[in-house]
C-alpha atoms as an extended CHARMM CRD file, in Angstrom:
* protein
*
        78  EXT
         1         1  UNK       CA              0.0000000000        0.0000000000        0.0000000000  PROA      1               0.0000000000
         2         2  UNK       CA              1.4810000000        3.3760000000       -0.8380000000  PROA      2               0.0000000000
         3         3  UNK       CA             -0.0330000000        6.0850000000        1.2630000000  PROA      3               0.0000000000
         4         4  UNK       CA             -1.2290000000        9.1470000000       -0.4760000000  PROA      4               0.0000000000
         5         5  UNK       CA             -2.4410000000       11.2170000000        2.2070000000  PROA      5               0.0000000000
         6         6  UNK       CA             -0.4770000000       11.7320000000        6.0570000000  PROA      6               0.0000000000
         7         7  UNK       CA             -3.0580000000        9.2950000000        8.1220000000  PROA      7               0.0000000000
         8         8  UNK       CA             -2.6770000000        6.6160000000        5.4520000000  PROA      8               0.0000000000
         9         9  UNK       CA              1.1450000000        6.7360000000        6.5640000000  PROA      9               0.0000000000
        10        10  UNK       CA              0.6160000000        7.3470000000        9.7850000000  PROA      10              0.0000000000
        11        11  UNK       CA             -1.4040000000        4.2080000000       10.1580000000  PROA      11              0.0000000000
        12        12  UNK       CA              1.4980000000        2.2100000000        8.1360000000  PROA      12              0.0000000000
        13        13  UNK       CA              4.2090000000        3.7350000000       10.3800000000  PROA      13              0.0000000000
        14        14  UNK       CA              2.4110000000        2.5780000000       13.4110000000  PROA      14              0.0000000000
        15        15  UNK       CA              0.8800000000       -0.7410000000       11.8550000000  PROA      15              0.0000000000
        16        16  UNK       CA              4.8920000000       -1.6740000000       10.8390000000  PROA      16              0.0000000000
        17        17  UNK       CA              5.7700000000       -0.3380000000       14.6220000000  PROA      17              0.0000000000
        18        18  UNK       CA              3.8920000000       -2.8940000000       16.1950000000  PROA      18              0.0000000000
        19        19  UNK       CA              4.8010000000       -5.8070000000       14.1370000000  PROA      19              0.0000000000
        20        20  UNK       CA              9.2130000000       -4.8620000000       14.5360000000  PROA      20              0.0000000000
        21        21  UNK       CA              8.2350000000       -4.1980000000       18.5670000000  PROA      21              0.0000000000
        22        22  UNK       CA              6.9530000000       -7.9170000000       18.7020000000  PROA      22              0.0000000000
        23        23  UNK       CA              8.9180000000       -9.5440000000       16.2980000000  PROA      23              0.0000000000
        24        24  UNK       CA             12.3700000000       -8.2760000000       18.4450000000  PROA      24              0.0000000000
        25        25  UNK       CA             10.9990000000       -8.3530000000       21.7650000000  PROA      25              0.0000000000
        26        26  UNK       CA             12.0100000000      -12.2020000000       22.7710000000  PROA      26              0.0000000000
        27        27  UNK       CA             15.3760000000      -11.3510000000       21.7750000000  PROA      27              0.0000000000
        28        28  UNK       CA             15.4800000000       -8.2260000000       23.7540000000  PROA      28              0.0000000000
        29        29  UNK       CA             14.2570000000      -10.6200000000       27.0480000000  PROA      29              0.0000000000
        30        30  UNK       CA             16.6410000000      -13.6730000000       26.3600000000  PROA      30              0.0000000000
        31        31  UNK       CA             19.3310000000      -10.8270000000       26.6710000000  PROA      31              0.0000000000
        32        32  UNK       CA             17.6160000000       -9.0690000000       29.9800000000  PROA      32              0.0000000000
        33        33  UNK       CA             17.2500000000      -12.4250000000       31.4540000000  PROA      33              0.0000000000
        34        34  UNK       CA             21.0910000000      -13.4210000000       30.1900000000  PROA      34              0.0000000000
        35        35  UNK       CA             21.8550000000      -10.0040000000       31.8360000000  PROA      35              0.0000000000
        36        36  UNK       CA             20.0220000000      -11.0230000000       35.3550000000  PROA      36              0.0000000000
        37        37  UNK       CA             21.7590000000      -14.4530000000       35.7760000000  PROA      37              0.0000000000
        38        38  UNK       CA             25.5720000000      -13.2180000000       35.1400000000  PROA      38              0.0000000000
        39        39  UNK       CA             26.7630000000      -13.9870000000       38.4210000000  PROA      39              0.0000000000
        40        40  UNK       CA             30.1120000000      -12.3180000000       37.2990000000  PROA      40              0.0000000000
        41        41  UNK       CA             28.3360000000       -8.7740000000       37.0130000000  PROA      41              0.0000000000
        42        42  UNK       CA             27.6350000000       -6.4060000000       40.2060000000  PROA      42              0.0000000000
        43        43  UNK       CA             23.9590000000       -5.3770000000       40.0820000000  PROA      43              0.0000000000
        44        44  UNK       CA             25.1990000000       -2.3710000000       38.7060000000  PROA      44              0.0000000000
        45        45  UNK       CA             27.1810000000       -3.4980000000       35.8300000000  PROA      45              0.0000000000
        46        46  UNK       CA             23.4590000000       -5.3540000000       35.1990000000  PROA      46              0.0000000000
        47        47  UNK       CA             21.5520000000       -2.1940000000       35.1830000000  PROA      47              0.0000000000
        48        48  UNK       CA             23.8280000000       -0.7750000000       33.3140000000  PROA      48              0.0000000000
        49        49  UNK       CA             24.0400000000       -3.6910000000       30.6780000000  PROA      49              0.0000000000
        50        50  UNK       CA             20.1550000000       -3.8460000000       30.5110000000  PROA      50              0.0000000000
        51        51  UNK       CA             20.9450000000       -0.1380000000       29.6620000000  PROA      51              0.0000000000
        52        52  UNK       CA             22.7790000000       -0.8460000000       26.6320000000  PROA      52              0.0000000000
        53        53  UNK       CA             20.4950000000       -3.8090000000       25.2590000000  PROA      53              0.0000000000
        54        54  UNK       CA             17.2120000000       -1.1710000000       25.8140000000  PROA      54              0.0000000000
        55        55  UNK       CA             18.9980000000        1.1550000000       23.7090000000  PROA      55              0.0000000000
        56        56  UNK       CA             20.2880000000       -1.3770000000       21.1830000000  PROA      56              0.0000000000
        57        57  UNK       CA             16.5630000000       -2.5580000000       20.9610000000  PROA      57              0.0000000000
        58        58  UNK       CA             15.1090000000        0.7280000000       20.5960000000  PROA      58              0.0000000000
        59        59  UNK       CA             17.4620000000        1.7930000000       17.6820000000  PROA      59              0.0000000000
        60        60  UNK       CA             16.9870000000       -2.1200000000       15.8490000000  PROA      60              0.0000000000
        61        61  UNK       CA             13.0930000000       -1.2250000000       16.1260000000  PROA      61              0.0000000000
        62        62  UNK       CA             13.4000000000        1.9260000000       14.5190000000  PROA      62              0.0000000000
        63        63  UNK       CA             16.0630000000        0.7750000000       12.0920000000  PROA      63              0.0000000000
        64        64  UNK       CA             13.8870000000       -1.7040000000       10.9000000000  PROA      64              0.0000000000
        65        65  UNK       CA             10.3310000000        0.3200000000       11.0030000000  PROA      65              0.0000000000
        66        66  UNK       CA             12.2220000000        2.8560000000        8.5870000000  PROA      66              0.0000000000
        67        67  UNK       CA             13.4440000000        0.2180000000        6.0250000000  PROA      67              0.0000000000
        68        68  UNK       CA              9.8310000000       -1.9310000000        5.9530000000  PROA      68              0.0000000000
        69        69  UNK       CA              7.9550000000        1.5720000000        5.6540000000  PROA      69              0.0000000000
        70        70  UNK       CA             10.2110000000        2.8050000000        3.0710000000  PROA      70              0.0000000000
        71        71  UNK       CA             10.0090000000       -0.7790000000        1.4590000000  PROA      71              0.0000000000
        72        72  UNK       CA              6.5050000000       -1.0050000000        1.3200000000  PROA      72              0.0000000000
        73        73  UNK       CA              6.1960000000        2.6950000000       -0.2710000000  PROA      73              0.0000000000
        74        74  UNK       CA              8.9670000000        2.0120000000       -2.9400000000  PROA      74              0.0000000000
        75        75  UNK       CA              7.8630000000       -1.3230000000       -3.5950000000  PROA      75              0.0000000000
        76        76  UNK       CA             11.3550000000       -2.7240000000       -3.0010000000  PROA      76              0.0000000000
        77        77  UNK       CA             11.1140000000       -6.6960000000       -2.1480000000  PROA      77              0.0000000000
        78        78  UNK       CA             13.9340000000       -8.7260000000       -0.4810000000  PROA      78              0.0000000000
């Protein structure tokens, strides 16, 4: 579907958001929980860890929304 008016891509930005926040969010836990049971880290080097894998997952997520969106709009395929 290529949008022709602002809600049409507004609903396809937020459709494709959705989808890339599920799809990535079991590897985002097996890392949090991978985090949590390093005995070898202080509970500080875990917070800070769980930090960096939040931020990794947010920029993935949008990384990925940009490239279906622009994808789907251009009609690129894999």
């Amino acid at each position: 579907m290529v949008p022709v008016k602002k809600e049409e891509l507004r609903k396809l930005v937020t459709e494709t958001t959705v989808e890339i926040y599920e799809e990535l969010t079991p590897q985002l836990i097996q890392l949090i929980n991978e985090t949590k049971n390093n005995g070898s880290l202080t509970e500080a080097q875990k917070q800070d860890e769980i930090s960096l894998h939040m931020m990794g997952y947010v920029k993935s997520c949008t990384n990925e929304i940009i490239i279906e969106v622009l994808a789907e709009i251009l009609g690129l395929s894999e």
